[in-house]
Backbone as CSV, one residue per row, in Angstrom:
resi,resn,N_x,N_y,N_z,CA_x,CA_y,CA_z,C_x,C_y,C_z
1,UNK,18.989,23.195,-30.605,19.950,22.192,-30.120,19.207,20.908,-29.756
2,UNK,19.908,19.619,-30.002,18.978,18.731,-30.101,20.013,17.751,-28.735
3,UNK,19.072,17.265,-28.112,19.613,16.682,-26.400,18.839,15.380,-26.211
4,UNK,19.236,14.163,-25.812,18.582,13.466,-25.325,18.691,12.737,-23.908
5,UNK,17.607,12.775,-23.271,17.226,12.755,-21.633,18.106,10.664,-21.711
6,UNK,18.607,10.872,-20.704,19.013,9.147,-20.506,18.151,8.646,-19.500
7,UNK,16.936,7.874,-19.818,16.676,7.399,-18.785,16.476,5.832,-18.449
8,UNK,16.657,5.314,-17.003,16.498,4.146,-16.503,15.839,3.582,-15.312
9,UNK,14.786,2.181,-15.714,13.843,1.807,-15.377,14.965,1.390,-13.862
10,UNK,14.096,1.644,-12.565,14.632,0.885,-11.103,14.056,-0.858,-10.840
11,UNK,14.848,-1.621,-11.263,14.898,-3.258,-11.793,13.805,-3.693,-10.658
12,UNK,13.778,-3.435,-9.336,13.371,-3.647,-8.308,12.176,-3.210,-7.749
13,UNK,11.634,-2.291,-8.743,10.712,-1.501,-8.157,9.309,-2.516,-9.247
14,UNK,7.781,-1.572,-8.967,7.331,-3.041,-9.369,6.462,-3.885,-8.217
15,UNK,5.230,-4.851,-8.438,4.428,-4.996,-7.688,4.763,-5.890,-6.951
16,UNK,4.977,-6.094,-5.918,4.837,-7.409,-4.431,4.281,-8.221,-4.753
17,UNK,4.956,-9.488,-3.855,4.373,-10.218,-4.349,2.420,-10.687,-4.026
18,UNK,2.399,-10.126,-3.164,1.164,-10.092,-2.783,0.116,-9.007,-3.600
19,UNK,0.800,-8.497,-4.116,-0.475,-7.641,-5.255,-0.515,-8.820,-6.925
20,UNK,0.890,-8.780,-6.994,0.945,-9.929,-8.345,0.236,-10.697,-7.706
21,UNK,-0.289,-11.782,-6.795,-1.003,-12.925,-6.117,-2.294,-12.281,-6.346
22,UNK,-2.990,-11.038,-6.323,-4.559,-11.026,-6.212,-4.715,-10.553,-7.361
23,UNK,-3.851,-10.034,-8.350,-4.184,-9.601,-9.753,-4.275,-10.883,-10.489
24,UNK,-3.408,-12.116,-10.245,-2.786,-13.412,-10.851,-4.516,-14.288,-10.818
25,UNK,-4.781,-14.017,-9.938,-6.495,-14.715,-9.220,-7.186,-14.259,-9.938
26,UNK,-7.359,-12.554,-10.121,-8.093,-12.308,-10.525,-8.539,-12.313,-11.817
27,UNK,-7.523,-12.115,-13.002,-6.752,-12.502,-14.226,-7.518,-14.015,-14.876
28,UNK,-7.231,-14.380,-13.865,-7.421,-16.087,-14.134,-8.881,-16.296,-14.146
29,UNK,-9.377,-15.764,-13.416,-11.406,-15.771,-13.003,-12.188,-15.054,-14.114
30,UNK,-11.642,-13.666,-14.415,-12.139,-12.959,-15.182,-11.598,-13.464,-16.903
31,UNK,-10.496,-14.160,-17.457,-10.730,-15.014,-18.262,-11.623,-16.444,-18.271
32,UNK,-12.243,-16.833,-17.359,-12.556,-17.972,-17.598,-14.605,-17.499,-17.524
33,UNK,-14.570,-16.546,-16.362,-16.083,-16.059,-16.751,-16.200,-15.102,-16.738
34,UNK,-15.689,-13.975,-17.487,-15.845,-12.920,-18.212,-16.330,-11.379,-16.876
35,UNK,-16.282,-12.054,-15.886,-16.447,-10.520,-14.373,-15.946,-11.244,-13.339
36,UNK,-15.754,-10.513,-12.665,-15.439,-10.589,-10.939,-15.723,-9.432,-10.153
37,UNK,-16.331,-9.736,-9.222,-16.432,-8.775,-8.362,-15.473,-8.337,-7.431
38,UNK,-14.851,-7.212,-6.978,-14.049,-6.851,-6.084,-14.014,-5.882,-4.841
39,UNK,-13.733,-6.270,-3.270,-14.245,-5.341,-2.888,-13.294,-4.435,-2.353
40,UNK,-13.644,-3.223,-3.114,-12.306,-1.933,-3.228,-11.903,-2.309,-4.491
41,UNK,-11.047,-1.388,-4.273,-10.001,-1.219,-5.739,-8.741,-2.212,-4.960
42,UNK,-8.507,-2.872,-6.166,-7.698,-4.376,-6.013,-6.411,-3.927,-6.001
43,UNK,-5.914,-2.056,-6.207,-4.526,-1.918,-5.996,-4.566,-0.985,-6.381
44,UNK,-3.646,0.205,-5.159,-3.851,1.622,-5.130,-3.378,2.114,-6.368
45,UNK,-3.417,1.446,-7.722,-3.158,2.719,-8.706,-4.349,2.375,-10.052
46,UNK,-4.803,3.338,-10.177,-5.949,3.987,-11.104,-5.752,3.648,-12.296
47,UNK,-4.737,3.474,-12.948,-4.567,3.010,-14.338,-4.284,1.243,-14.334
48,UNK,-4.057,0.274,-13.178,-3.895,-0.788,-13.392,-5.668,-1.156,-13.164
49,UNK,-6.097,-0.699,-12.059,-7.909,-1.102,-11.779,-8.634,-0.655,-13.118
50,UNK,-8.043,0.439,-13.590,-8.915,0.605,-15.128,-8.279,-0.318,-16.393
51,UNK,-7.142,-0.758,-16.291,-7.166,-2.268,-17.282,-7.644,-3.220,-17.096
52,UNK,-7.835,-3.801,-15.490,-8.265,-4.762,-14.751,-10.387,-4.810,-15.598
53,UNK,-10.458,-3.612,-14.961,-12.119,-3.102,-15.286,-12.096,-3.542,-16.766
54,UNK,-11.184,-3.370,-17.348,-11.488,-2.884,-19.207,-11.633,-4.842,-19.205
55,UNK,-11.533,-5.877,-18.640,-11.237,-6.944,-18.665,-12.976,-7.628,-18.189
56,UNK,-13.062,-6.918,-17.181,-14.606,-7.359,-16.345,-14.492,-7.298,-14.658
57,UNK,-13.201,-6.758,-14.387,-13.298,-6.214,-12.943,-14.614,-5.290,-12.666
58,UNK,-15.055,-5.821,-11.245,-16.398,-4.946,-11.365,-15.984,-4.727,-9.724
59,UNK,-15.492,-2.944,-9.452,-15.576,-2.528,-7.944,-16.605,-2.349,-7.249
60,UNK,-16.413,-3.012,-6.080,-17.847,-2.772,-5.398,-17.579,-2.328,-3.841
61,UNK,-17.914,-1.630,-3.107,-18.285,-0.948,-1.505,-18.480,-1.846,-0.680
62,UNK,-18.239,-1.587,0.336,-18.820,-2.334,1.173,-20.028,-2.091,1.719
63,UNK,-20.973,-1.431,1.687,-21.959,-1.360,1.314,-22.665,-2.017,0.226
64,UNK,-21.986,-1.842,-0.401,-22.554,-3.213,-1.535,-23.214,-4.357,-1.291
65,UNK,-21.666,-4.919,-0.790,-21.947,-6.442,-0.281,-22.779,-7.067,0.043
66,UNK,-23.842,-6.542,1.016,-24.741,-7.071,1.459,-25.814,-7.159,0.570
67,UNK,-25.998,-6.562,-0.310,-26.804,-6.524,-1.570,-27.170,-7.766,-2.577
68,UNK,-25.636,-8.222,-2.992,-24.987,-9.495,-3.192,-25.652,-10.795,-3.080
69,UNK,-26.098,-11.658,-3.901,-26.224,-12.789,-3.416,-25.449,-14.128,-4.615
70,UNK,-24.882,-15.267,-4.138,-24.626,-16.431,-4.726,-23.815,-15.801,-5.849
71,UNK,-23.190,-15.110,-5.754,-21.836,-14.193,-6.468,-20.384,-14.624,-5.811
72,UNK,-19.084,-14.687,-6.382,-17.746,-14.827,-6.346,-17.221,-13.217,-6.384
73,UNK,-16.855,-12.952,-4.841,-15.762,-11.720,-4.580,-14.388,-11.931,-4.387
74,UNK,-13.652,-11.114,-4.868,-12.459,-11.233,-4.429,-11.875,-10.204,-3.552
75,UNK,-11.035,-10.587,-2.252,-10.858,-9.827,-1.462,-9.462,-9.302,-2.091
76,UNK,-8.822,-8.531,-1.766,-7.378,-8.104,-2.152,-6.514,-8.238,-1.180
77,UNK,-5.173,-7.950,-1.212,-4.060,-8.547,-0.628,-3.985,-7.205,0.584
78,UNK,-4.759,-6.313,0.774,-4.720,-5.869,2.467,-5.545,-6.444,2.975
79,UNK,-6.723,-7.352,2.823,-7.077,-8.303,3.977,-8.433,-7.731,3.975
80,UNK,-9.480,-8.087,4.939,-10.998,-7.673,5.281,-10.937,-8.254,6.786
81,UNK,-11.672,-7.355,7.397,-11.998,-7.595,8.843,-13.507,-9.009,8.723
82,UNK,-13.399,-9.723,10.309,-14.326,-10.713,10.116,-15.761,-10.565,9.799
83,UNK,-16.594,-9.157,9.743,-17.848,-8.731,9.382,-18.182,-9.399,7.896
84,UNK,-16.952,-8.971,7.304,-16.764,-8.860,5.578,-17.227,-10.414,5.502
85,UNK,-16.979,-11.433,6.042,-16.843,-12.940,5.801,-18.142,-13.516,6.335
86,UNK,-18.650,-13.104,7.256,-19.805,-13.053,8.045,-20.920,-12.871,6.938
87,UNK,-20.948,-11.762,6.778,-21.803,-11.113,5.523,-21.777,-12.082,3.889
88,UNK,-20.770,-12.825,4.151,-20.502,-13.562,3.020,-21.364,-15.043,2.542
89,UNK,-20.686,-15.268,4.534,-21.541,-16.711,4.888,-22.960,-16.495,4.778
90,UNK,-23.908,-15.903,5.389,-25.359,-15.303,5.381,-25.753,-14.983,3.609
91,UNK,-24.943,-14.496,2.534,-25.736,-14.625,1.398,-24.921,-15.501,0.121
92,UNK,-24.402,-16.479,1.129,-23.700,-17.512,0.000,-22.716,-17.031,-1.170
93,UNK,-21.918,-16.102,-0.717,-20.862,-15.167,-1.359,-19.786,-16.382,-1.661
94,UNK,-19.223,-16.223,-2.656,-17.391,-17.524,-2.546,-16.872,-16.371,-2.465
95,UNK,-16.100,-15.963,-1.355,-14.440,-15.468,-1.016,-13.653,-15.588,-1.954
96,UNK,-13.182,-15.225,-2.982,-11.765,-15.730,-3.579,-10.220,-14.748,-2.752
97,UNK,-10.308,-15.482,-1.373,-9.255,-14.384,-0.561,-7.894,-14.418,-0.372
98,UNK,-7.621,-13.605,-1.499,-6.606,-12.641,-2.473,-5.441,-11.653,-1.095
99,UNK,-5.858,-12.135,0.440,-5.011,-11.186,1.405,-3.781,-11.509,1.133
100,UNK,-2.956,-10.776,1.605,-1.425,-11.094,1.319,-1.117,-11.883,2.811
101,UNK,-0.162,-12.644,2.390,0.180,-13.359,3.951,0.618,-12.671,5.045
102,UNK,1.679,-11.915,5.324,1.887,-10.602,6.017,0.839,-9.927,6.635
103,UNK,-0.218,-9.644,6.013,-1.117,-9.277,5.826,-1.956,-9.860,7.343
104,UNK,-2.237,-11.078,6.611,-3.330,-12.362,7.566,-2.481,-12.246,8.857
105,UNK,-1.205,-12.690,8.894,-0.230,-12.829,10.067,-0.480,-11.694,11.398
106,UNK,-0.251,-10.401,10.640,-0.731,-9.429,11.556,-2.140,-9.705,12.399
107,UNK,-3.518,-9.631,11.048,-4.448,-9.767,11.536,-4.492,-10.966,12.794
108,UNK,-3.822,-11.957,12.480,-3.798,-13.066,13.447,-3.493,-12.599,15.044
109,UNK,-2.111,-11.814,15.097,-1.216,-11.546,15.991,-2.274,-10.116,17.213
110,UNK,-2.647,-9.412,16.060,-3.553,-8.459,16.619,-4.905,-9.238,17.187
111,UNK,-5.436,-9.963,16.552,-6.562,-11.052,17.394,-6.271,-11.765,18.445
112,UNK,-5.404,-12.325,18.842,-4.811,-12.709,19.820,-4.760,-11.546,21.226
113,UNK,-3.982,-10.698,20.567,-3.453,-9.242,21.874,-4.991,-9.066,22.593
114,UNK,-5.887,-9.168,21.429,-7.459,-8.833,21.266,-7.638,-9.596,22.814
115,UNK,-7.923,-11.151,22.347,-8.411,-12.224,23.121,-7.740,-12.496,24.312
116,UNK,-6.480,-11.960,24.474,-5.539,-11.459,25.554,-5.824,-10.519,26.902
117,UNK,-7.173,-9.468,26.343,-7.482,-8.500,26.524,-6.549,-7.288,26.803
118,UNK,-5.408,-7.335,25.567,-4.660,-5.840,25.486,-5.236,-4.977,25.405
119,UNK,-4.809,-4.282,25.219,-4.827,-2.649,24.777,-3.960,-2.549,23.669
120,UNK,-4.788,-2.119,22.595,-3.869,-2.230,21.030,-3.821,-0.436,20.672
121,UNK,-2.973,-0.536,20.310,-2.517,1.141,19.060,-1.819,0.595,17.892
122,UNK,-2.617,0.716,16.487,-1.763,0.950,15.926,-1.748,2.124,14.491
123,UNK,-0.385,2.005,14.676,0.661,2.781,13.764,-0.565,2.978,12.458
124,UNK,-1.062,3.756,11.496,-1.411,3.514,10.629,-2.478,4.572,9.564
125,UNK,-2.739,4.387,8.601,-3.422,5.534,7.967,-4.888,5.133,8.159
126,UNK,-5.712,6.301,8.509,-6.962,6.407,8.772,-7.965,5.605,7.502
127,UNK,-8.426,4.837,7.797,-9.433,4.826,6.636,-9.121,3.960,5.459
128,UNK,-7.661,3.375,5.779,-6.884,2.722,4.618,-7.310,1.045,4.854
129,UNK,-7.532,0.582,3.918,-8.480,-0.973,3.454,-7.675,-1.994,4.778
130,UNK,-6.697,-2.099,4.694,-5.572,-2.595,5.734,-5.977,-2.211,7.005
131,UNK,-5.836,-1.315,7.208,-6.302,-0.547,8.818,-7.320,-1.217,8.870
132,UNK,-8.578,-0.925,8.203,-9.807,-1.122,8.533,-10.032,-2.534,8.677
133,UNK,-9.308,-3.490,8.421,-9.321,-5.068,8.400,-8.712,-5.427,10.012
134,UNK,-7.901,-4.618,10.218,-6.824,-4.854,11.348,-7.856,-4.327,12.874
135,UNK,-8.267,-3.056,12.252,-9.258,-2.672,13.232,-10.605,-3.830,13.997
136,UNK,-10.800,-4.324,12.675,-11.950,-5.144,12.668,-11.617,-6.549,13.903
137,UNK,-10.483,-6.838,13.920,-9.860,-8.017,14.443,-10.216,-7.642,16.230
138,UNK,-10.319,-6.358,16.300,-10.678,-6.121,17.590,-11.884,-5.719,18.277
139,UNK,-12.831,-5.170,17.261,-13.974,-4.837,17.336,-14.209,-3.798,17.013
140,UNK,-13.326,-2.880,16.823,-13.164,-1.736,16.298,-12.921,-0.927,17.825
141,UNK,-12.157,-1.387,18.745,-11.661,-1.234,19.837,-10.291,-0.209,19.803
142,UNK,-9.040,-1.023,18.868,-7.991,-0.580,19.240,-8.072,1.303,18.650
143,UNK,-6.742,1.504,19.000,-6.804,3.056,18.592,-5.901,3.199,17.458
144,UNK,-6.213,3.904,16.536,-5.540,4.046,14.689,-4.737,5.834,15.067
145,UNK,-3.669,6.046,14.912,-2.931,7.060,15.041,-2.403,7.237,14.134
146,UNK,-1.883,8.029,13.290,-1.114,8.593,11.943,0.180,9.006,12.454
147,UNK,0.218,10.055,13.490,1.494,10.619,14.021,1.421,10.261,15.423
148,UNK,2.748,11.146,16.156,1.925,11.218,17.755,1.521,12.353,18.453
149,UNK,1.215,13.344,17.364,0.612,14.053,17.793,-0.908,14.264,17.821
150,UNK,-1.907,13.213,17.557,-2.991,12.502,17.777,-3.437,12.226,19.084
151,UNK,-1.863,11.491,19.630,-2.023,10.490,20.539,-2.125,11.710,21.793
152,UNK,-1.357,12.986,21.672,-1.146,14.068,22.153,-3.087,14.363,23.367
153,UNK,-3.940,14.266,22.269,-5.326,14.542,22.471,-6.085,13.742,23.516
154,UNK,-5.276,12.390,23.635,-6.197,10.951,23.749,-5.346,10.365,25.216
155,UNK,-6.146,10.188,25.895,-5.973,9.436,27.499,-5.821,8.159,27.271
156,UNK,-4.289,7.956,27.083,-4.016,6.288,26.607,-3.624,5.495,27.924
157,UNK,-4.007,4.084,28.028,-3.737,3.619,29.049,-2.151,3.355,29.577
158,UNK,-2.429,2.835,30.580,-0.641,2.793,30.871,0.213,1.630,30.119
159,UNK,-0.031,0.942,30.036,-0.010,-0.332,29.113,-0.585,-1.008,28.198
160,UNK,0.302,-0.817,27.118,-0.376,-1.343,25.546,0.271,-2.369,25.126
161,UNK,0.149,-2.483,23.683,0.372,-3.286,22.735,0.610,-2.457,21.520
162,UNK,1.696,-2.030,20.841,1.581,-1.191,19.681,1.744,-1.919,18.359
163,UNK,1.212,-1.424,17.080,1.227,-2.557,16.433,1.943,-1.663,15.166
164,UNK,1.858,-1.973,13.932,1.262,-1.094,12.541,1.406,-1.313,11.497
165,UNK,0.739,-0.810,10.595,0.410,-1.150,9.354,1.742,-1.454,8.494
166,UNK,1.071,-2.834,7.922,2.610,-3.431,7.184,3.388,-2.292,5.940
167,UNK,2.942,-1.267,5.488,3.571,-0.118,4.794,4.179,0.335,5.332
168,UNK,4.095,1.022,6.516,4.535,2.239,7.546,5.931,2.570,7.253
169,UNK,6.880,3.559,7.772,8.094,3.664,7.513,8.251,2.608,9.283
170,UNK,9.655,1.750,8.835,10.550,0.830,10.339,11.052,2.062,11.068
171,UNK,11.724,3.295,10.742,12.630,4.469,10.849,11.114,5.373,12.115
172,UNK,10.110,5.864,11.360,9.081,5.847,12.290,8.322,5.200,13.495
173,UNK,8.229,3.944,13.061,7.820,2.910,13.785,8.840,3.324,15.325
174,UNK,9.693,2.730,14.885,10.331,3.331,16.496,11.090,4.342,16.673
175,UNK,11.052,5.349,16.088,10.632,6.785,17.022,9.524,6.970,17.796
176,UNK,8.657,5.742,17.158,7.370,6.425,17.893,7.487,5.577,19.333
177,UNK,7.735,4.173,19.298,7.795,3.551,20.585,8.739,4.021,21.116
178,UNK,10.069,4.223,20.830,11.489,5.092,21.592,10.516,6.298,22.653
179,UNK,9.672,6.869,21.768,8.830,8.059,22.341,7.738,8.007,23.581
180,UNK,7.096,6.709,23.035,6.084,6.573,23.817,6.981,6.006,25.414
181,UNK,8.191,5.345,25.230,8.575,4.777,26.226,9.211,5.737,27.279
182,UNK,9.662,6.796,26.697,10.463,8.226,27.214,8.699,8.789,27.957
183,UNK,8.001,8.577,27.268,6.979,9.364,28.077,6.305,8.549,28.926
184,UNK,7.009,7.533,29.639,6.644,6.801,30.751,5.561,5.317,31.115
185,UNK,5.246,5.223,29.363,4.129,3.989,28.840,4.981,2.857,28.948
186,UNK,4.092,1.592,29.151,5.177,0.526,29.272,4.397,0.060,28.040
187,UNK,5.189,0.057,26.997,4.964,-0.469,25.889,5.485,-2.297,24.962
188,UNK,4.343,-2.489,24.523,5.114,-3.707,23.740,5.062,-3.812,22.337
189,UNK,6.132,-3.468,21.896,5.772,-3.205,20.126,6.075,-4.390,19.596
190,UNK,5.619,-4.762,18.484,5.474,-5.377,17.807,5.752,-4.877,16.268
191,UNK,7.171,-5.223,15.683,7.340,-4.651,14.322,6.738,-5.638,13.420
192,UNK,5.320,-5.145,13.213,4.842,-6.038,11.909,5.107,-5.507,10.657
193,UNK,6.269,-4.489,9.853,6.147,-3.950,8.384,6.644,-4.875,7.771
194,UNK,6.343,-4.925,6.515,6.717,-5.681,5.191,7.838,-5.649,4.723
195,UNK,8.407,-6.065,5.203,10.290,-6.035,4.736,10.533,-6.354,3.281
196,UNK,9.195,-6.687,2.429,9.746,-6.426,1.224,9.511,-5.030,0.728
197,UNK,8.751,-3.967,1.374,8.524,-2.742,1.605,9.862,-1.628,2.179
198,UNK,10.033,-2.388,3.847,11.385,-1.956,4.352,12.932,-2.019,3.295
199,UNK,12.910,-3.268,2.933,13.827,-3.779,2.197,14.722,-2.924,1.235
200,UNK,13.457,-2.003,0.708,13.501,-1.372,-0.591,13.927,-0.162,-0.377
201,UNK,14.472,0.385,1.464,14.999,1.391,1.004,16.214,2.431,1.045
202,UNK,17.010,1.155,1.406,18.439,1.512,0.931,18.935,1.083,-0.619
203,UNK,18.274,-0.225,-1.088,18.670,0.181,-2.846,17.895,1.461,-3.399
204,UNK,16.986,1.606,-2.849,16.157,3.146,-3.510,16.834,4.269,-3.306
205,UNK,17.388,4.232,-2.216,18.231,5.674,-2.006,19.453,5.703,-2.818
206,UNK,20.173,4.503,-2.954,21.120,4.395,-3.801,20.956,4.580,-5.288
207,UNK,19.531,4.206,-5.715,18.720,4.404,-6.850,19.022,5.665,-7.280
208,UNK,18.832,6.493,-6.433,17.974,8.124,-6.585,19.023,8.430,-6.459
209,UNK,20.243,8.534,-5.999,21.642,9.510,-5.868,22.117,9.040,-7.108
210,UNK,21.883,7.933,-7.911,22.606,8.358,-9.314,22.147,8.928,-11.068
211,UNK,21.217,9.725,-10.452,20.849,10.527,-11.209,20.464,11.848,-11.334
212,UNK,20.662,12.470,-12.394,20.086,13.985,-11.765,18.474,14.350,-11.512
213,UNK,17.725,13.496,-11.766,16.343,13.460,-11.665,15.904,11.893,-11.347
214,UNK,15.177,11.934,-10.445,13.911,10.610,-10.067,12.793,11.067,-10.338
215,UNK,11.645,10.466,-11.572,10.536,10.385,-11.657,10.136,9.431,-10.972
216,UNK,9.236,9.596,-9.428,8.854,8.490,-8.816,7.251,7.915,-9.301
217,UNK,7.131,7.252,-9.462,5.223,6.700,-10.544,4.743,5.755,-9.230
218,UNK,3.610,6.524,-8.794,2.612,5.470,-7.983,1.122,6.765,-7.894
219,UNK,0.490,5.553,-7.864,-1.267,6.097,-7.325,-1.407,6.979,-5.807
220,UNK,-1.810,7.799,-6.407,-2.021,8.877,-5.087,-2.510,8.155,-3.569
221,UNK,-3.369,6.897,-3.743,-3.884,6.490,-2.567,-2.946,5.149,-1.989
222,UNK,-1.815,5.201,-2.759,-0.950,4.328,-2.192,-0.274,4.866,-0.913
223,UNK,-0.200,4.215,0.489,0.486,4.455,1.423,2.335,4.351,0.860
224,UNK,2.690,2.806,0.750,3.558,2.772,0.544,4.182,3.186,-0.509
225,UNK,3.894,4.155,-1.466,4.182,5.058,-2.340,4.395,6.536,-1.917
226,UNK,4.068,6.688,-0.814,3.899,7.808,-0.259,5.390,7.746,0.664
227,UNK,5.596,6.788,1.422,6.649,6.471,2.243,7.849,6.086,1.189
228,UNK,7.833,5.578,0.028,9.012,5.593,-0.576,9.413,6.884,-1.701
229,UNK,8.291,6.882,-1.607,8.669,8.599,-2.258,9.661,9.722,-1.657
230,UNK,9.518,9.644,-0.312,9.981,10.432,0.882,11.558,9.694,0.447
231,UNK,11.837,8.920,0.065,13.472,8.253,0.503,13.844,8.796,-0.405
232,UNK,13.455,9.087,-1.855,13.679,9.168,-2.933,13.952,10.968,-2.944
233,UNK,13.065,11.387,-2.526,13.311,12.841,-2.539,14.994,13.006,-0.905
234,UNK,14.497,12.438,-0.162,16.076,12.484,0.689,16.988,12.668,0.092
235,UNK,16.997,11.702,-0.827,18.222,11.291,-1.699,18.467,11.843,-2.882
236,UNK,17.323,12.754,-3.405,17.797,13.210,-4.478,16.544,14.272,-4.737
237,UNK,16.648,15.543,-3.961,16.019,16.542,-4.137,15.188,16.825,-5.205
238,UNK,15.835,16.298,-6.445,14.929,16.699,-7.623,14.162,15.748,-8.097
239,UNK,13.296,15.494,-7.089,12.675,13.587,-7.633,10.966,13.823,-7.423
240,UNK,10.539,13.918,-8.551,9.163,14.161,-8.841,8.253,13.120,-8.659
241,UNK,6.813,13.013,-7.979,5.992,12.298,-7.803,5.008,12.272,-9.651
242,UNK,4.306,11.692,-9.759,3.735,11.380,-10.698,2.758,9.955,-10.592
243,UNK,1.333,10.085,-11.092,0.876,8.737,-11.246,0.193,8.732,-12.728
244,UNK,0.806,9.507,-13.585,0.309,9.029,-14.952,1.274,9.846,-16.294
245,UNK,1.932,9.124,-17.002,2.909,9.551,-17.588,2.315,11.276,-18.598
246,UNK,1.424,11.438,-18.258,0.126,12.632,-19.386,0.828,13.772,-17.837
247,UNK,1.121,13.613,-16.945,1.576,14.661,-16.175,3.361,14.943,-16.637
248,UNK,3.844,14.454,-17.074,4.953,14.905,-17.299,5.566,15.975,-18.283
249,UNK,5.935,16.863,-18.360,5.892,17.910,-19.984,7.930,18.152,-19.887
250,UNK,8.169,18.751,-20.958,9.266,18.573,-21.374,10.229,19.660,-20.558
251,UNK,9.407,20.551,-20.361,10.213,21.800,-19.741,10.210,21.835,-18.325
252,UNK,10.246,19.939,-17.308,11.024,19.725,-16.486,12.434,19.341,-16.399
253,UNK,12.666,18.922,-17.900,14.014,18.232,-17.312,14.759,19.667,-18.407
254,UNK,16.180,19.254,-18.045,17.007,20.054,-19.016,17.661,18.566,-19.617
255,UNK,18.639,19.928,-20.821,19.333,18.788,-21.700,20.417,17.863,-21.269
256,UNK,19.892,16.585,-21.959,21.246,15.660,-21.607,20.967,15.261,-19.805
257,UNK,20.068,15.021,-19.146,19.891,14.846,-18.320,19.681,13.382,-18.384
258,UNK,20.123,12.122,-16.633,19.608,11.587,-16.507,18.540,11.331,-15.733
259,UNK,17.651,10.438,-15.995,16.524,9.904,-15.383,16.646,8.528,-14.991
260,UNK,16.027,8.799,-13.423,15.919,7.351,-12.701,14.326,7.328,-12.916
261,UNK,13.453,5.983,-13.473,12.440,6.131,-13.082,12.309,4.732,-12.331
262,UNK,11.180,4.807,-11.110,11.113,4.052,-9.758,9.374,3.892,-9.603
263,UNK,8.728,3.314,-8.346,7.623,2.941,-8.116,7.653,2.591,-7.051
264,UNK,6.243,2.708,-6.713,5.808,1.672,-5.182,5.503,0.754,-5.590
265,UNK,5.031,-0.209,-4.060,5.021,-1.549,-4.686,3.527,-1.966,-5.054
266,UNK,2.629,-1.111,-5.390,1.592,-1.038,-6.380,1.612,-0.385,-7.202
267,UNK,3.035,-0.123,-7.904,2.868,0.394,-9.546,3.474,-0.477,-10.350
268,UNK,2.336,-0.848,-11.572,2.708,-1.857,-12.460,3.934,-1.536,-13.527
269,UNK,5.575,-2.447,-13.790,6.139,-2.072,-14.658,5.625,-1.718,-15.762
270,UNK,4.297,-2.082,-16.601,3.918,-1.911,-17.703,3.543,-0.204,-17.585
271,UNK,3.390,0.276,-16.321,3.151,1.797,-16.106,4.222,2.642,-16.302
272,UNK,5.264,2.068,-15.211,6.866,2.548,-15.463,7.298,2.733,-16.701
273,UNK,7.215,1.775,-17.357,7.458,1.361,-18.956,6.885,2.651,-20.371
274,UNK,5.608,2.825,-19.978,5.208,3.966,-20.785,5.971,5.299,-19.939
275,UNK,5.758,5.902,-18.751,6.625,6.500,-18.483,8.116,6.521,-19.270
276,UNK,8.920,6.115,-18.889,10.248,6.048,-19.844,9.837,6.276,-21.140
277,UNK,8.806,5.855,-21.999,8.949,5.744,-23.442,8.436,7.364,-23.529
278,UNK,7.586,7.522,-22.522,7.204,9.858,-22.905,8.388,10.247,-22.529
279,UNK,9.229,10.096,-21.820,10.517,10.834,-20.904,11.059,10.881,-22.728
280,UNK,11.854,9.726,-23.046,12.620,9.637,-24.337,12.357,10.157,-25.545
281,UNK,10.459,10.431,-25.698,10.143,11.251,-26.795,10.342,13.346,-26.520
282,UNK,10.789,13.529,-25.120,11.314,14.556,-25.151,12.772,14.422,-25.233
């Protein structure tokens, strides 16, 4: 019996504008002198940094850096703490800095609380390029929590400043201050998320309820792929993660089925795009 899967691309889904802004830079540099240096991967998904690379993207550590001399880096659109720039000035590095504005704003707002002498927490994933920039703004002072059951462990003062990472879920964000305030902290939050992030997820849920399947496509080390994934499965139980269309095989879907396919906001349509075209050859 011969069946064909219907599927359709989510119009909306697709890179920010702040990732299009440090790919657009980078694009532009690496045509005109053939490399660029970058520090990290310029955007949590593995198949856009390996076209980027196939071009003359060259990833580099931070550890690296200091290595470096009279070379052009480009920072990416989660930002670098002030060490990174420091280290720059001392071996005559050019910045090409690629942060997203959102991005800088926070860092700004959190430097301040800093010079204020708050007490900062924020909201955020351990170890993630963003965090570690945001951290930096304080000295590596404030406190980085994932859940609150972290915070569970840790003798927090009576009065803070809560902050968090512009991905985060808004829906989390304050449960967690609603929480912290029930448990007697006098708190001052500060909603710094990316509302073109937030934005995305009531058309996404609406996305995902009209189909019988969501293939969701983003890079495993994407935060905010991780958090919109979650809406997507809410909304439509049968909604598969994926970050490379070679994971998909035929004897997920049944016949005559539709397909929503969707993204975070570091997965490139040209990714989405091959996706759909394997979905249709089953």
């Amino acid at each position: 019996m011969s069946y064909q899967l219907r599927v359709s691309i989510d119009k909306d889904s697709g890179f920010c504008f702040g990732v299009v802004y440090a790919i657009d830079m980078a694009e532009e540099i690496l045509e005109e002198e053939g490399y660029l240096y970058c520090l990290g991967d310029i955007v949590h998904n593995d198949e856009e940094v390996a076209r980027l690379k196939a071009k003359g993207l060259r990833i580099i550590s931070h550890e690296d850096l200091p290595k470096l001399r009279n070379e052009k880096v480009l920072i990416r659109a989660h930002g670098e703490s002030p060490e990174t720039y420091k280290i720059a000035l001392e071996n005559n590095i050019t910045l090409i800095d690629a942060s997203c504005p959102v991005v800088l704003k926070l860092q700004n707002r959190i430097k301040t609380s800093y010079d204020d002498k708050e007490r900062i927490l924020i909201f955020g994933k351990h170890g993630h390029a963003e965090v570690i920039g945001l951290q930096g703004q304080t000295n590596n002072e404030a406190i980085v929590f994932q859940d609150l059951e972290e915070l569970d462990a840790l003798e927090l003062p009576g009065k803070f400043t809560l902050y968090s990472q512009t991905t985060k879920s808004t829906d989390k964000f304050y449960q967690i201050k609603d929480e912290l305030l029930k448990r007697g902290y006098e708190v001052k939050a500060n909603d710094t998320i990316c509302r073109q992030v937030s934005n995305r997820y009531e058309d996404l849920a609406k996305f995902a309820k009209q189909f019988n399947r969501i293939v969701f496509v983003s890079g495993r080390k994407s935060s905010n792929g991780k958090v919109l994934y979650d809406v997507c499965l809410r909304n439509n139980p049968k909604s598969i993660f994926i970050s490379d269309p070679a994971e998909l095989d035929a004897s997920m879907f049944g016949p005559n089925e539709t397909i929503g396919v969707c993204g975070a906001t570091s997965t490139p349509m040209w990714l989405m795009q091959k996706v759909k075209e394997q979905l249709e050859r089953f």
